[in-house]
Biotite code that builds the C-alpha atoms (Angstrom):
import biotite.structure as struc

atoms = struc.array([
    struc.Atom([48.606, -2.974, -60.163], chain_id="A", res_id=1, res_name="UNK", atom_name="CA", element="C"),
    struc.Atom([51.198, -1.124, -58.171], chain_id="A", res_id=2, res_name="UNK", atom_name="CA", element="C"),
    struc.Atom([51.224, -0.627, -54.520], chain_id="A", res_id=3, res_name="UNK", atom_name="CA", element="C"),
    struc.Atom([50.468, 2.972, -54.393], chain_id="A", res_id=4, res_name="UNK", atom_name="CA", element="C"),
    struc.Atom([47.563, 2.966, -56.800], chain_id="A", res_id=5, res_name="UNK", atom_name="CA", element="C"),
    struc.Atom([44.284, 4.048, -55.667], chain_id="A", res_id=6, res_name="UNK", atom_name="CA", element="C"),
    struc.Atom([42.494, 0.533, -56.321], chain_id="A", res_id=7, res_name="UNK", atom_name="CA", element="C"),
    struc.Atom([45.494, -1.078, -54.563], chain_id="A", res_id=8, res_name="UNK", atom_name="CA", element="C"),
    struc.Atom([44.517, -2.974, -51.431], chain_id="A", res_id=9, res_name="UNK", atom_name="CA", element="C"),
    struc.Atom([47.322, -1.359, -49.756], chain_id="A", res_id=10, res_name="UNK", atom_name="CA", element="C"),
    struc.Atom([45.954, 2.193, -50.225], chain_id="A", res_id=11, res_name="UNK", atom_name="CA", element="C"),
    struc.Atom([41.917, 0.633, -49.952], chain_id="A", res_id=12, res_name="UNK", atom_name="CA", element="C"),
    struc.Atom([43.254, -0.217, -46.447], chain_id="A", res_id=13, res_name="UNK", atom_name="CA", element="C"),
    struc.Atom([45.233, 3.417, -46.074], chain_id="A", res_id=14, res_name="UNK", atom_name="CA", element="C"),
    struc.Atom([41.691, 5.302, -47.275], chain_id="A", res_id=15, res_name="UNK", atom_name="CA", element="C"),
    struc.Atom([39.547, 2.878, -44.663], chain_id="A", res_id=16, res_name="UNK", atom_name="CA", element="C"),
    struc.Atom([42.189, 4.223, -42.028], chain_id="A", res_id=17, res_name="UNK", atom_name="CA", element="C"),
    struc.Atom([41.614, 7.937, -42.492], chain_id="A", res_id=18, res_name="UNK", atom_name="CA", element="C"),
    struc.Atom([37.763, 7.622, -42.536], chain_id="A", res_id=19, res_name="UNK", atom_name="CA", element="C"),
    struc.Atom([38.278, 5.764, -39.187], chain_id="A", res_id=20, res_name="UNK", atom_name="CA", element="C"),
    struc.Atom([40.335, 8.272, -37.776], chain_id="A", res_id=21, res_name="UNK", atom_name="CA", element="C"),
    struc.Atom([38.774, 10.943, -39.084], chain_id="A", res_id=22, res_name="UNK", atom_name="CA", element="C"),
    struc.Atom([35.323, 9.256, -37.566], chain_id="A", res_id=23, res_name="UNK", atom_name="CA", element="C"),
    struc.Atom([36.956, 8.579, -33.966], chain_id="A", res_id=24, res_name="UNK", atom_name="CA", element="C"),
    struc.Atom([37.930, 12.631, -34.095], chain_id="A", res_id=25, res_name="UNK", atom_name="CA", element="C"),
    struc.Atom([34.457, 13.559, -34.489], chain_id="A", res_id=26, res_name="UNK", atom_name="CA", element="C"),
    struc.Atom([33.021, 11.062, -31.941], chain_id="A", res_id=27, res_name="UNK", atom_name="CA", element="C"),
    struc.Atom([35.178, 12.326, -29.697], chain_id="A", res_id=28, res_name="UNK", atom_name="CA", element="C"),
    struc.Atom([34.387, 16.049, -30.164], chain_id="A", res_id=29, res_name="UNK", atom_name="CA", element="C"),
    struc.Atom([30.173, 15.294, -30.333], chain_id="A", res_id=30, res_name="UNK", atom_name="CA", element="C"),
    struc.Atom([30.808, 13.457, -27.124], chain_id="A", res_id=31, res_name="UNK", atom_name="CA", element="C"),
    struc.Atom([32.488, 15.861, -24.978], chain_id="A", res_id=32, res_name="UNK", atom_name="CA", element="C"),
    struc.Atom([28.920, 17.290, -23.181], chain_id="A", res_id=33, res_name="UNK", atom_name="CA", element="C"),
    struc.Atom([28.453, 13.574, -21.869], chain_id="A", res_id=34, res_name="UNK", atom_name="CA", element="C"),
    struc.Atom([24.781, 13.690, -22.702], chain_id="A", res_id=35, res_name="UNK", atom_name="CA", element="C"),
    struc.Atom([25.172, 13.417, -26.195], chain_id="A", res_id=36, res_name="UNK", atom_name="CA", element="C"),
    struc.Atom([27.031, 10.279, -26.191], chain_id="A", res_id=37, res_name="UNK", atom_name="CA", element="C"),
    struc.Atom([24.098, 8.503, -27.167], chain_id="A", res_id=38, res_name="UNK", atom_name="CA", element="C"),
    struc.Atom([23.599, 10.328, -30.430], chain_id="A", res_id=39, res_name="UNK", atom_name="CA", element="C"),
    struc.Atom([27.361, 9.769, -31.148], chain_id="A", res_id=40, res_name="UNK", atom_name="CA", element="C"),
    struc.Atom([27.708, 6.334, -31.115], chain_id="A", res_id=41, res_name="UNK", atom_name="CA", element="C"),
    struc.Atom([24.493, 5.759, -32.930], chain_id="A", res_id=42, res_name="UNK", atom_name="CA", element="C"),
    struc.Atom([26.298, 7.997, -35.778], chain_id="A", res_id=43, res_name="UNK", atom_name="CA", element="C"),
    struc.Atom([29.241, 6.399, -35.321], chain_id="A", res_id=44, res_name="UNK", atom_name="CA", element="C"),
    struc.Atom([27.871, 2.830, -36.110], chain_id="A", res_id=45, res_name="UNK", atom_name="CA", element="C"),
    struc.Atom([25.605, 4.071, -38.569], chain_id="A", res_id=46, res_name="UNK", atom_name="CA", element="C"),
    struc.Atom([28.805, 5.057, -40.386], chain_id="A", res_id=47, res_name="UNK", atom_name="CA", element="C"),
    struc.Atom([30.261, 1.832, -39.991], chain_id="A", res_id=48, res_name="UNK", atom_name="CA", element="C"),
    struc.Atom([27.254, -0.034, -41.054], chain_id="A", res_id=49, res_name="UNK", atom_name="CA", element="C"),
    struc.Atom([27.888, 1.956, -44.472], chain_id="A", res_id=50, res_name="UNK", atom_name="CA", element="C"),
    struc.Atom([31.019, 1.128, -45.511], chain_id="A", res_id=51, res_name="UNK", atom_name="CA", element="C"),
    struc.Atom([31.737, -0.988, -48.166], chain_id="A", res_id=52, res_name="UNK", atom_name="CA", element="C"),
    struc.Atom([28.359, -0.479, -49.353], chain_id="A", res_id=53, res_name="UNK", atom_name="CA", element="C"),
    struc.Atom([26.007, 1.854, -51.851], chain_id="A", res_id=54, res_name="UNK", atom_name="CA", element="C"),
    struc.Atom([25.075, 3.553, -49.510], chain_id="A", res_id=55, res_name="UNK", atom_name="CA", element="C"),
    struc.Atom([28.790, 4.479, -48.467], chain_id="A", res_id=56, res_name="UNK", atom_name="CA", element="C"),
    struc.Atom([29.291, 8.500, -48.492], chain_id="A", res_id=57, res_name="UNK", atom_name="CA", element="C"),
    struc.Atom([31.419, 11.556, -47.356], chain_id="A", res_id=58, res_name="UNK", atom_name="CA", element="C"),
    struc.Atom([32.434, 10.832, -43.774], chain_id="A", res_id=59, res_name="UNK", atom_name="CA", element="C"),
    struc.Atom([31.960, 13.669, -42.326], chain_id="A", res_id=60, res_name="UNK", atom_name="CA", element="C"),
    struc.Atom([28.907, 14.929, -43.958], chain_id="A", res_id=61, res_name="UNK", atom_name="CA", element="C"),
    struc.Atom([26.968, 11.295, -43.410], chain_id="A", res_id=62, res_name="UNK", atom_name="CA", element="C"),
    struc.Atom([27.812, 11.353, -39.526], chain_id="A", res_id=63, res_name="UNK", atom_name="CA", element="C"),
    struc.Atom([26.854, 14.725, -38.229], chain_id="A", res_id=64, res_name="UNK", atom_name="CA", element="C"),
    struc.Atom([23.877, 14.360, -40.727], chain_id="A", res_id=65, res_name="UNK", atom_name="CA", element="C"),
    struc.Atom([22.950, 10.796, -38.421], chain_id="A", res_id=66, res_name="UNK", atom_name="CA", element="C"),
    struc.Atom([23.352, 12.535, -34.980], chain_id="A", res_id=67, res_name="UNK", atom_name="CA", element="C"),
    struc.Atom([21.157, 15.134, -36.057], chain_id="A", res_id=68, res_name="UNK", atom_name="CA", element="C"),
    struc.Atom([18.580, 12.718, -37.040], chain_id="A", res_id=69, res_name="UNK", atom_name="CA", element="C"),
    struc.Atom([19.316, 9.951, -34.326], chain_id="A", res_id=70, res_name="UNK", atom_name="CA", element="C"),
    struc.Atom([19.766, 13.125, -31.330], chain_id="A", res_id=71, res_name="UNK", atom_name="CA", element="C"),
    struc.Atom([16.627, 13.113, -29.638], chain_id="A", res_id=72, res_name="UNK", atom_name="CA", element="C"),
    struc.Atom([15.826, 9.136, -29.396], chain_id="A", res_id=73, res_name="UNK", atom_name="CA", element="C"),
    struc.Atom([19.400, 8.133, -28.484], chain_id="A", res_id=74, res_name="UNK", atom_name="CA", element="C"),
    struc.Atom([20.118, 11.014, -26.021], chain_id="A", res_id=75, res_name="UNK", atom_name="CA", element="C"),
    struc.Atom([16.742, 10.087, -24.281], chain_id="A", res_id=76, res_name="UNK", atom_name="CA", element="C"),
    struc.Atom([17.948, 6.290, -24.452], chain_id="A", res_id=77, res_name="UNK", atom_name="CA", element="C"),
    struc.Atom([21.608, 6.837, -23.386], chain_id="A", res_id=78, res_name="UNK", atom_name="CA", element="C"),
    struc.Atom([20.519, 9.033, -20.043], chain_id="A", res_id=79, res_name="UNK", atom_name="CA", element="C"),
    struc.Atom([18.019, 5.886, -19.299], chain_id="A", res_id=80, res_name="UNK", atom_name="CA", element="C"),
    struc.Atom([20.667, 3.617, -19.470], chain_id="A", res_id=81, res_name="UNK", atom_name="CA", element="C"),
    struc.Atom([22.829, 6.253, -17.772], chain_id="A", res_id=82, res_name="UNK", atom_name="CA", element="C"),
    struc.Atom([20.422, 6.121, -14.839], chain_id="A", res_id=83, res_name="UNK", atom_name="CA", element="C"),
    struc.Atom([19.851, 2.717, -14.269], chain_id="A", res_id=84, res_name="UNK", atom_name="CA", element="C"),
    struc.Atom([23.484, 1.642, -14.664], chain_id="A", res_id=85, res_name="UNK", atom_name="CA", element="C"),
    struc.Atom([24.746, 4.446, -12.174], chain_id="A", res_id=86, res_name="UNK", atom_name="CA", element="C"),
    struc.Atom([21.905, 3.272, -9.590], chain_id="A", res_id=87, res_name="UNK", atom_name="CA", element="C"),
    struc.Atom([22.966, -0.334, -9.894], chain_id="A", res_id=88, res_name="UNK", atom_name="CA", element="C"),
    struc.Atom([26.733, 0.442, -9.221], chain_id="A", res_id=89, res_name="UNK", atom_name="CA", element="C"),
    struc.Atom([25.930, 2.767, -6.280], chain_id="A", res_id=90, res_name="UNK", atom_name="CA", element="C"),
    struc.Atom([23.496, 0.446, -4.825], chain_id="A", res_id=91, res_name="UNK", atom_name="CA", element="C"),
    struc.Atom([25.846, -2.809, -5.392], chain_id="A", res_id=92, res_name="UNK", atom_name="CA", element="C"),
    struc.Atom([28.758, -0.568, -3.526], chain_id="A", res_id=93, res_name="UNK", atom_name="CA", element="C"),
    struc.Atom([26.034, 0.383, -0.907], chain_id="A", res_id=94, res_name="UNK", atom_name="CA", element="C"),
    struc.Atom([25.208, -3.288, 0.084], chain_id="A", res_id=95, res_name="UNK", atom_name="CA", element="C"),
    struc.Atom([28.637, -4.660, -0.748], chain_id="A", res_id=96, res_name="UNK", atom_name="CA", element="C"),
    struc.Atom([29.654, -2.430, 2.929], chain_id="A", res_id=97, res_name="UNK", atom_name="CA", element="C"),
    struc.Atom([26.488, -4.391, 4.866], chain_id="A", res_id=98, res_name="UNK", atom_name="CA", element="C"),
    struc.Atom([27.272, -6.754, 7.121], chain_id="A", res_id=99, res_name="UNK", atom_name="CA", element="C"),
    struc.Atom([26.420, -10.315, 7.145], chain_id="A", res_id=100, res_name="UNK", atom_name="CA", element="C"),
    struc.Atom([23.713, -12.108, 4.430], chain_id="A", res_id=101, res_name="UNK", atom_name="CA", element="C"),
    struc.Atom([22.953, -8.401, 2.997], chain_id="A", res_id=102, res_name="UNK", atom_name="CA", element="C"),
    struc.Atom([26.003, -8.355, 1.768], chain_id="A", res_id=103, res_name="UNK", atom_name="CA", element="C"),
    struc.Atom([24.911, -10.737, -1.546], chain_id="A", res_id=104, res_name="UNK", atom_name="CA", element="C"),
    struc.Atom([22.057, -8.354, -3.015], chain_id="A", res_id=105, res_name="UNK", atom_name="CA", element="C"),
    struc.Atom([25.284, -6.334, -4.037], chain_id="A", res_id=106, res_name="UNK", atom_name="CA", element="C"),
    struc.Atom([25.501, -9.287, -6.618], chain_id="A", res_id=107, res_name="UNK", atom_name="CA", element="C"),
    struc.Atom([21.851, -8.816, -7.583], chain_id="A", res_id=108, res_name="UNK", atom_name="CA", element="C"),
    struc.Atom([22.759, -5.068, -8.623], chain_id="A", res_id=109, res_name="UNK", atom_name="CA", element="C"),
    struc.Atom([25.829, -6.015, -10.582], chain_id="A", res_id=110, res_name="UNK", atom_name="CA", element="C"),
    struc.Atom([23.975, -8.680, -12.616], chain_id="A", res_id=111, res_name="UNK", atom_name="CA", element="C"),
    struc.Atom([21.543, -5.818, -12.981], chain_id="A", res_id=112, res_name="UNK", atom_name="CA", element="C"),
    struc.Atom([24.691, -3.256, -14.440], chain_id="A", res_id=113, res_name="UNK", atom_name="CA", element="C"),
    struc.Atom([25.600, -6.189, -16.088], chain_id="A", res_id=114, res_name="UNK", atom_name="CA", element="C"),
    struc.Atom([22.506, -6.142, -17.642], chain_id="A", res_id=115, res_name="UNK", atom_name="CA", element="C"),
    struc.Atom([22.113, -2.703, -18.850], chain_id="A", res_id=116, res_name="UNK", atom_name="CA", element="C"),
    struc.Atom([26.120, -2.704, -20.055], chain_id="A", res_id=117, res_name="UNK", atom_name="CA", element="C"),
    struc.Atom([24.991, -5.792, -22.794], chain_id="A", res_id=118, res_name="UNK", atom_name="CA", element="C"),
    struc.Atom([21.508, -3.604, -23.366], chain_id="A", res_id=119, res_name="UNK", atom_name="CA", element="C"),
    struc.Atom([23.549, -0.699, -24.247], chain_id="A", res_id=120, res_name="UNK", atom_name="CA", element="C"),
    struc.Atom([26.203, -2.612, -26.529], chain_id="A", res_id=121, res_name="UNK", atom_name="CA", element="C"),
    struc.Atom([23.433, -3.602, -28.513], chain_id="A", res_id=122, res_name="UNK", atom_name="CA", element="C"),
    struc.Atom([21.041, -0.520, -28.814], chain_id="A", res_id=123, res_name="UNK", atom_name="CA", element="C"),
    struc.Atom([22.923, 1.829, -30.423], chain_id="A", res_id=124, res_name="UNK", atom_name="CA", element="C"),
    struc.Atom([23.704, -0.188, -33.588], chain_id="A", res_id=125, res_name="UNK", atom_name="CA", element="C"),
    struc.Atom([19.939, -1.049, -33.307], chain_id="A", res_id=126, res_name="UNK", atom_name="CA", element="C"),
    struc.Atom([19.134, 2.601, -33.555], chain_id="A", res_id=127, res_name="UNK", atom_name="CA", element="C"),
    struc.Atom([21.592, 2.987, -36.195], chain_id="A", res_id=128, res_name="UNK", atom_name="CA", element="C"),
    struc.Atom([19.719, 0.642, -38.356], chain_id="A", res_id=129, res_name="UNK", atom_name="CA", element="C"),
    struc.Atom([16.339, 0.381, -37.068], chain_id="A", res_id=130, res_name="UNK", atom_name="CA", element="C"),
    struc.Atom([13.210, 2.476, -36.386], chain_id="A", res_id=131, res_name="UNK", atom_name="CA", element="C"),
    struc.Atom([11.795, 1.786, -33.642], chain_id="A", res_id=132, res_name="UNK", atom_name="CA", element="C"),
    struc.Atom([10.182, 3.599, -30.488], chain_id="A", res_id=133, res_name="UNK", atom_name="CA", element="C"),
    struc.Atom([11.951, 3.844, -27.523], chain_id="A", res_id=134, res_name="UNK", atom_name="CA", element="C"),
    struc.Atom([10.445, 0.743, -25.417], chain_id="A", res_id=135, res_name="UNK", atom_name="CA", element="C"),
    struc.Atom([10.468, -1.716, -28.492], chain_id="A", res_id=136, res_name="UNK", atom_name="CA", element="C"),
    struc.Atom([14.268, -0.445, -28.911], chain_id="A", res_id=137, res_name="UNK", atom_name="CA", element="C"),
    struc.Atom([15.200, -1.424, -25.574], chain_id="A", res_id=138, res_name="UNK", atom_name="CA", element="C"),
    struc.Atom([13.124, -4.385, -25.312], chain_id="A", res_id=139, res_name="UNK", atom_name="CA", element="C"),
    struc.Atom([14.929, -5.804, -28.469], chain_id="A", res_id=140, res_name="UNK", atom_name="CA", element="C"),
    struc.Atom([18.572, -4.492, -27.482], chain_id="A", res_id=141, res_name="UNK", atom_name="CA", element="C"),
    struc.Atom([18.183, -6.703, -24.486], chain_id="A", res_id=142, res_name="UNK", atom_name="CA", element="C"),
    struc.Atom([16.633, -9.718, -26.271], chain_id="A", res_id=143, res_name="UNK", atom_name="CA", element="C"),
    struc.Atom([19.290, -9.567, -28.862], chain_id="A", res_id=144, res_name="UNK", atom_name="CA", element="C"),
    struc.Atom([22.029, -8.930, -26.355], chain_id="A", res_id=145, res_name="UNK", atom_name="CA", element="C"),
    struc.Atom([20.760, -12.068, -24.190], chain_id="A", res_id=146, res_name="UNK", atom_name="CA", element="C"),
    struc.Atom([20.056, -14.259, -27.474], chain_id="A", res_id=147, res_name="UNK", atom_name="CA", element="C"),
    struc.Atom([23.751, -13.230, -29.113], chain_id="A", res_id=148, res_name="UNK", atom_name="CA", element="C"),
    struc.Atom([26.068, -13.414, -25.928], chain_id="A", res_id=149, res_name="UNK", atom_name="CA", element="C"),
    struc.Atom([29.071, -14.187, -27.190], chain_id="A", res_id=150, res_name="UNK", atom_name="CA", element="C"),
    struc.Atom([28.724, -11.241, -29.231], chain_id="A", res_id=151, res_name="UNK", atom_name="CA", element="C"),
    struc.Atom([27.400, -8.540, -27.263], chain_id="A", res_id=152, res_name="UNK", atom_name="CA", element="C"),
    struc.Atom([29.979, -9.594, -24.538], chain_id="A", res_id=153, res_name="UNK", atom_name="CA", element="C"),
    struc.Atom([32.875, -8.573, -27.009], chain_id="A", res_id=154, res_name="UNK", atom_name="CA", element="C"),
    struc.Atom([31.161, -5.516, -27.781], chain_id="A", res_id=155, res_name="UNK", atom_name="CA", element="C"),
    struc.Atom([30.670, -4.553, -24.307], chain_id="A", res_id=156, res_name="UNK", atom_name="CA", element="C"),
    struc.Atom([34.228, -5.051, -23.304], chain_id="A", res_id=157, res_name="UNK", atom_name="CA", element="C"),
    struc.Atom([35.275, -3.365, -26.121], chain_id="A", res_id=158, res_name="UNK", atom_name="CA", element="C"),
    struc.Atom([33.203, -0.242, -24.823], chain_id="A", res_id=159, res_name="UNK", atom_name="CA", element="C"),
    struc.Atom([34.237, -0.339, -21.167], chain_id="A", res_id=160, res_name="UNK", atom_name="CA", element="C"),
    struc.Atom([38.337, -1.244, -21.943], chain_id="A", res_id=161, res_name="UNK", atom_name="CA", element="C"),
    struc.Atom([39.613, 2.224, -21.642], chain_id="A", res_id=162, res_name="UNK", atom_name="CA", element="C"),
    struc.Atom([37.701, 3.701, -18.533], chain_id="A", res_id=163, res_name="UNK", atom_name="CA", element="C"),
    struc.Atom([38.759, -0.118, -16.747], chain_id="A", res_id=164, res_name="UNK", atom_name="CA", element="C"),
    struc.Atom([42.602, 0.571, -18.106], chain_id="A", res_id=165, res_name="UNK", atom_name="CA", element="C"),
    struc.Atom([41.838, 4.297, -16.568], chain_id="A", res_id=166, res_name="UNK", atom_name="CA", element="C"),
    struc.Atom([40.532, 2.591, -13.464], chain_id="A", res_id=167, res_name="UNK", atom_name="CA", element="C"),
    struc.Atom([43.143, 0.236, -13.277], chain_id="A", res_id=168, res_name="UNK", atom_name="CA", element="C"),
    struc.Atom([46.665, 1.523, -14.631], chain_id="A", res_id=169, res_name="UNK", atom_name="CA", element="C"),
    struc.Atom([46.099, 5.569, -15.148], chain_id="A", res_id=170, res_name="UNK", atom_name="CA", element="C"),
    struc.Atom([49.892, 5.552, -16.785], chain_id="A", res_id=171, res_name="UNK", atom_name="CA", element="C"),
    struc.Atom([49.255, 2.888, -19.067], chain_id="A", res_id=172, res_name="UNK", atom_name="CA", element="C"),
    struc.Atom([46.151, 4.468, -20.161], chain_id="A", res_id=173, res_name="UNK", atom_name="CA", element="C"),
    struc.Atom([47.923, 7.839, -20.755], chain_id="A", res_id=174, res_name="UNK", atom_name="CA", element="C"),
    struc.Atom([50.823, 6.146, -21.871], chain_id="A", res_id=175, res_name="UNK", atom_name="CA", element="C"),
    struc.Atom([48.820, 4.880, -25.205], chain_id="A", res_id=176, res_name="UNK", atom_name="CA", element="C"),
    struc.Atom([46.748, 8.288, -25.029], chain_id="A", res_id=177, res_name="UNK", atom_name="CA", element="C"),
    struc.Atom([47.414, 8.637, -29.097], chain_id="A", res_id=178, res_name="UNK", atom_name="CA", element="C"),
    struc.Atom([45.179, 5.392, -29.399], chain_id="A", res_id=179, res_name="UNK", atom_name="CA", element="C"),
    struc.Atom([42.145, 6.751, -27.980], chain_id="A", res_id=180, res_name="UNK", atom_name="CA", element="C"),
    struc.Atom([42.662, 9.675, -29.695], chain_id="A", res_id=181, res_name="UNK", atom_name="CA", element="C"),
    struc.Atom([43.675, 8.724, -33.070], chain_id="A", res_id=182, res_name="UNK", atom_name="CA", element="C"),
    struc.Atom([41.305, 5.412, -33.826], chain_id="A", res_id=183, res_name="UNK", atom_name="CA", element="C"),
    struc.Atom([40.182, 2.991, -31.098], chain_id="A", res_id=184, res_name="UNK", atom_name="CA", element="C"),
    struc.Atom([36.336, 3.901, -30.937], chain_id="A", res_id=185, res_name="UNK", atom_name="CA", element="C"),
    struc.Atom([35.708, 3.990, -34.067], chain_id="A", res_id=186, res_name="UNK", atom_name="CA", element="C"),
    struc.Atom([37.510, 1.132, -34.719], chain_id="A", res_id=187, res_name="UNK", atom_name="CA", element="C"),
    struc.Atom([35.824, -1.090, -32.356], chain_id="A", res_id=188, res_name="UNK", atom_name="CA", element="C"),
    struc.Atom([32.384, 0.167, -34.012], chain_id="A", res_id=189, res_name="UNK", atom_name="CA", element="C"),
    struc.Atom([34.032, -0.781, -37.776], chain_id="A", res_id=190, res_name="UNK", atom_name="CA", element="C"),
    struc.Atom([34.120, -3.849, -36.167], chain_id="A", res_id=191, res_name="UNK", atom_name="CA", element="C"),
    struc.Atom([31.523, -4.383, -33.811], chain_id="A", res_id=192, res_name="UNK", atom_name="CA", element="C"),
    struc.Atom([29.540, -3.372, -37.168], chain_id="A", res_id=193, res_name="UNK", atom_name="CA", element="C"),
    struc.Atom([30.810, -6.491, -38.992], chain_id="A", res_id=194, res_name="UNK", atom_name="CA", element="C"),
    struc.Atom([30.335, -8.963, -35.801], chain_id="A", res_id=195, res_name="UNK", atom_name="CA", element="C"),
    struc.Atom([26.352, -7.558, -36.237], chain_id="A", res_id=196, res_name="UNK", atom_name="CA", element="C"),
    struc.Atom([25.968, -7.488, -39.841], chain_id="A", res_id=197, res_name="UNK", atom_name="CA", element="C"),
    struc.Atom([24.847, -11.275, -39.567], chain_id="A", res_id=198, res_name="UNK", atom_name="CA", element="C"),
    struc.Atom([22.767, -10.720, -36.187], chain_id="A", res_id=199, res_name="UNK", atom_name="CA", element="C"),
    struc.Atom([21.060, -8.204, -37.920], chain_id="A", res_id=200, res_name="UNK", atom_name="CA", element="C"),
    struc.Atom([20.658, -9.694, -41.426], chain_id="A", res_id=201, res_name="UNK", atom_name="CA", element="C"),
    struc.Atom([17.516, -11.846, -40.834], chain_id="A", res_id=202, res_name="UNK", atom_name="CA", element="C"),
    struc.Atom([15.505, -8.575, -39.337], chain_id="A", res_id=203, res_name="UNK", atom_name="CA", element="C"),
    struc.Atom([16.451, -6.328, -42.530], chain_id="A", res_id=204, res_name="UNK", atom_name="CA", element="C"),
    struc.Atom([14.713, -8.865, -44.473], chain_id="A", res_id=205, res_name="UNK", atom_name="CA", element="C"),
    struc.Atom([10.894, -8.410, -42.414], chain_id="A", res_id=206, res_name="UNK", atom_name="CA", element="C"),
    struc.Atom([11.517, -4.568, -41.856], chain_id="A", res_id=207, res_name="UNK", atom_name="CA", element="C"),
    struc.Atom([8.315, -2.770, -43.989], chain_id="A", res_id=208, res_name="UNK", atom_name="CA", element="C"),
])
């Protein structure tokens, strides 16, 4: 089998790269209203739970079809989180500028944001896979996220890398721009998908 035929590995890998980028290109676009980046990176990882399986399809086509479907639970989910991780940084800053012993409930509020950041690594790929209603999803993202720690910590710091290089070195960030661009969240979701496929496993096999 040559290198450049299609059932190469070489160009199995090449074809896996375009979906990705092709995938990171649409979540970016479907996340630029801020709001909607709930719905995006449920599509996103419902994509990335498909590949390499039957149920594998045109890119495109399968992911706009899953934020459509996944738009009103994950948008409602997302602003949530959204809330109660923005009130937890503000009110960790707030108490972090007390004087004296008040000073240490800013450490209760980041082990709350803490908290919610794990919650939210592990909801969306819930949602992607899983139907649920909206308490039961977030009840389970955190167990899981608690019970799997390891894991959920390398997904969230996979999520929050960029915007803490952007906080932290703003030409560095720029200065690999093309990455964001061209394939980093949607690779992290190929491969936060395979780091869950095992987590989730035992729950596909109970699901009615």
């Amino acid at each position: 089998m040559g290198l450049f035929s299609p059932e190469s590995k070489f160009m199995r890998a090449m074809s896996r790269l375009g979906d990705l980028m092709v995938l990171n290109l649409a979540f970016l676009l479907s996340c630029v209203p801020l709001f909607t980046i709930g719905a995006a990176c449920t599509a996103l990882y419902t994509m990335c739970f498909r590949f390499d399986t039957k149920a594998e399809g045109p890119v495109l086509k399968g992911y706009f079809r899953a934020f459509r479907e996944n738009f009103r639970q994950a948008t409602a989910l997302w602003l949530i989180l959204l809330l109660c991780g923005g009130a937890a940084v503000f009110d960790a800053w707030l108490f972090l500028r007390l004087p004296g012993a008040l000073r240490f409930l800013s450490l209760v509020f980041a082990l709350l944001f803490l908290l919610v950041l794990l919650t939210a690594s592990m909801l969306f790929p819930l949602l992607s896979q899983f139907r649920n209603g909206n308490r039961n999803s977030l009840k389970n993202a955190l167990a899981l996220s608690l019970g799997y720690l390891p894991r959920s910590f390398l997904l969230a710091a996979m999520g929050v890398f960029p915007f803490f290089l952007l906080w932290r070195n703003l030409y560095l960030f720029l200065s690999v721009g093309f990455l964001w661009v061209a394939l980093y969240f949607s690779a992290a979701a190929y491969l936060g998908a395979r780091i869950l496929k095992k987590v989730f496993a035992p729950y596909r096999e109970v699901e009615p």
